[in-house]
C-alpha positions in Angstrom: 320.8 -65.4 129.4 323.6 -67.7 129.0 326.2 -67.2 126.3 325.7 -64.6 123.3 324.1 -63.8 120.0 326.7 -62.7 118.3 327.5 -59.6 119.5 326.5 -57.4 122.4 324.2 -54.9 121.1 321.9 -57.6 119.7 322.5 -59.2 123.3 321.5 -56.4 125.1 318.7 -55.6 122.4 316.9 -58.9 123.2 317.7 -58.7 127.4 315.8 -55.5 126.9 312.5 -56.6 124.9 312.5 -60.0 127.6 312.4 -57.4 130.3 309.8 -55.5 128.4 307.7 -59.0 128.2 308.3 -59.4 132.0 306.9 -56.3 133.4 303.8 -56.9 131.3 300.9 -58.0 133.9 297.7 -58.3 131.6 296.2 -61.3 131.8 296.7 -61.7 127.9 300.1 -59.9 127.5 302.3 -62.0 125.4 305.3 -64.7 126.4 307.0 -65.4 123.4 308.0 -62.8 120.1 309.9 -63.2 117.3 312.5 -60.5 117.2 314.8 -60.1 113.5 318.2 -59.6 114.1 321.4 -59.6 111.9 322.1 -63.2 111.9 318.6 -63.9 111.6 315.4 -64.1 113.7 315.7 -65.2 117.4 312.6 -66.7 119.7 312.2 -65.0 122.9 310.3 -66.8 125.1 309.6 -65.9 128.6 307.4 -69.5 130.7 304.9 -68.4 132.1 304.7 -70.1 136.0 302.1 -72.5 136.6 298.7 -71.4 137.5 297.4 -73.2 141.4 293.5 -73.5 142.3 293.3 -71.6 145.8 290.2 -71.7 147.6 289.2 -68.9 149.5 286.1 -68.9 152.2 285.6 -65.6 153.5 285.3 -61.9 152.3 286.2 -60.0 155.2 288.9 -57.7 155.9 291.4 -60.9 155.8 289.5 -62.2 153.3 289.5 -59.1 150.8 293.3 -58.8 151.0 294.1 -62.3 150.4 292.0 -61.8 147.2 294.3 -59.1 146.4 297.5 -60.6 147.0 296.5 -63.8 145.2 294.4 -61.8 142.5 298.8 -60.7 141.5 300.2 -64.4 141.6 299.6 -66.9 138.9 296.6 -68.7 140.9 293.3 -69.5 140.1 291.2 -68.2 143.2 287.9 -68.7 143.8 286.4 -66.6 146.2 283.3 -67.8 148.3 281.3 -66.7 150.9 277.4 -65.5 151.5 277.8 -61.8 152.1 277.4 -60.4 148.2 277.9 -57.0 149.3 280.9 -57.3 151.2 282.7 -58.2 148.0 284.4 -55.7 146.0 282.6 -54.5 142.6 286.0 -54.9 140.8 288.3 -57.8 141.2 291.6 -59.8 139.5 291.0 -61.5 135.9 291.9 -64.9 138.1 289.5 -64.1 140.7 285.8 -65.9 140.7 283.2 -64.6 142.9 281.1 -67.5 144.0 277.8 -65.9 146.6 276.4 -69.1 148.1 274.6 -69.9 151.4 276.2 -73.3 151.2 279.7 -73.1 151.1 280.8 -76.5 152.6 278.7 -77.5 149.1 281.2 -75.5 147.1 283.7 -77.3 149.2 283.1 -80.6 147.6 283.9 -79.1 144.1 287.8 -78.1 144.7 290.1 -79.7 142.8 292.7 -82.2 143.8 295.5 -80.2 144.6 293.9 -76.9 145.9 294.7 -75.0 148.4 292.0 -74.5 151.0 291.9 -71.1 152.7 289.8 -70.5 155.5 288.4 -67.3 157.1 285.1 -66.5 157.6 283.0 -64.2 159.9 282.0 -67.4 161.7 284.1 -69.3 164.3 281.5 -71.9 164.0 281.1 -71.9 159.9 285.2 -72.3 160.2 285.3 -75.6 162.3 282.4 -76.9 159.9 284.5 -76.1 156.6 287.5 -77.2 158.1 286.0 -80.4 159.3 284.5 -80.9 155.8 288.0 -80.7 154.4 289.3 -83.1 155.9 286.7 -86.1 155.1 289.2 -85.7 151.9 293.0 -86.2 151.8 293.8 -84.9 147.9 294.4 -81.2 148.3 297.5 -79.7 149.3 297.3 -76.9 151.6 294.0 -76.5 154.4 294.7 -73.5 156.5 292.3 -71.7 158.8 292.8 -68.0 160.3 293.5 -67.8 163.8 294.9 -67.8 167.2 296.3 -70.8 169.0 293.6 -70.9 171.3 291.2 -70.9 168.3 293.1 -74.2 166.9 292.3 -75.9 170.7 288.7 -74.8 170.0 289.5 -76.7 167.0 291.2 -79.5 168.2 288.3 -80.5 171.0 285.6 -80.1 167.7 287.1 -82.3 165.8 287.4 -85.2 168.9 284.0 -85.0 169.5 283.3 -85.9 166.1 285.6 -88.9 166.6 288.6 -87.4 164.6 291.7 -88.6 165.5 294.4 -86.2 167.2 296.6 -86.6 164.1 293.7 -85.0 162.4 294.8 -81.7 163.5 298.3 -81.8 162.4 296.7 -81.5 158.7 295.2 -78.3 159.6 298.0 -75.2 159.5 296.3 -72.7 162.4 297.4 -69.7 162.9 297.9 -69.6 158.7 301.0 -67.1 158.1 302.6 -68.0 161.0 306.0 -70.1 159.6 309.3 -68.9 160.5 310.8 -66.3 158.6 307.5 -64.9 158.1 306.6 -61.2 158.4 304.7 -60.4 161.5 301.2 -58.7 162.1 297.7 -58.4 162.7 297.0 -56.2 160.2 295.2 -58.0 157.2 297.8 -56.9 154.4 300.8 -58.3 156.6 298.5 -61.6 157.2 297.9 -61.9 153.8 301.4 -61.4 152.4 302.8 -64.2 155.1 299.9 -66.7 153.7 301.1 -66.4 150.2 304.7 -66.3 151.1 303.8 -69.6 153.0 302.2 -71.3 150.4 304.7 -70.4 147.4 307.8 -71.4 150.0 305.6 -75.2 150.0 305.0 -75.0 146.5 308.9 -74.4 145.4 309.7 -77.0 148.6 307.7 -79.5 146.8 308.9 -78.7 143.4 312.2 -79.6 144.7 311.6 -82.9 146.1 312.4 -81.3 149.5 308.7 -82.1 151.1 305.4 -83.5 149.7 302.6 -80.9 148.5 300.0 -82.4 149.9 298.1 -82.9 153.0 301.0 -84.2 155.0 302.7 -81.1 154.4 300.5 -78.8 156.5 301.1 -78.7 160.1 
């Protein structure tokens, strides 16, 4: 808070009832309140951070804890894959399920802008969804779980389909894997470094500092 109120107990009064507002996760919880004072009633407001579609193919151990670590950031995740019973019973408000045999179909239906995650049970279904993503150029993030050698398994799919070489410097493979990241196999650590790596692009592009878009993700 930048100057004063008036006097300092009212100051600290209305630091203490935004911090109240702050640590109030429900989906629902309020932003703003009206809060009477001695010289008069004063707005709190607290802006709430803009909501980002993330696309998510997978449910598996990778997949279940980027739910989580998304389901606790101001995204709108939808969550696809085949398996119905590998996903959880309970999950985020801003979590949607989607159970389809199809998922390059669901593919077609992201939003410009989205961020495409994905990691499936299937090296195969992978290369396909990936592959699918990039017959469009409007969303801003396509990353796919793996190894290095898993991105030159990549790399020769997409030449035989007559993809250019620059085609692969769209895809980011191994997601997570930016310097300054944490390190890890372990799904939490993976999933953490994802959503650290997406939010560093995010406020990058917010600043000017680098395009969120496909030419961002290398």
């Amino acid at each position: 808070m930048h100057g004063s109120l008036g006097d300092a107990a009212t100051d600290a009064a209305m630091i203490a009832r935004a911090r109240a507002l702050l640590v109030d996760d429900r989906a629902d919880a309020p932003r703003a309140t009206i809060e009477q004072t001695a010289g008069g009633p004063v707005l709190v407001l607290l802006p709430r951070a803009a909501a980002f579609d993330v696309w998510l193919f997978g449910n598996g151990h990778v997949g279940r804890a980027l739910a989580q670590v998304f389901g606790a950031l101001p995204a709108r995740l939808r969550w696809i894959d085949e398996r119905e019973a590998d996903f959880p019973p309970v999950v985020a408000p801003n979590v949607e399920i989607v159970v389809t045999d199809l998922p390059e179909a669901e593919l077609r239906h992201a939003p410009a802008g989205a961020h495409l995650l994905v990691a499936t049970h299937s090296h195969a279904l992978d290369f396909e969804l990936v592959a699918a993503a990039l017959a469009r150029d409007d969303w801003s993030y396509l990353g796919m779980i793996g190894s290095r050698a898993k991105r030159a398994q990549l790399a020769r799919r997409l030449a035989e389909r007559g993809l250019p070489p620059a085609a692969l410097d769209r895809v980011v493979c191994p997601i997570g894997g930016g310097a300054g990241l944490p390190r890890g196999k372990s799904p939490g650590t993976i999933a953490v470094a994802v959503a650290a790596e997406i939010l560093a692009r995010r406020e990058r592009a917010d600043a000017g500092a680098v395009p969120d878009g496909p030419s961002a993700a290398a």
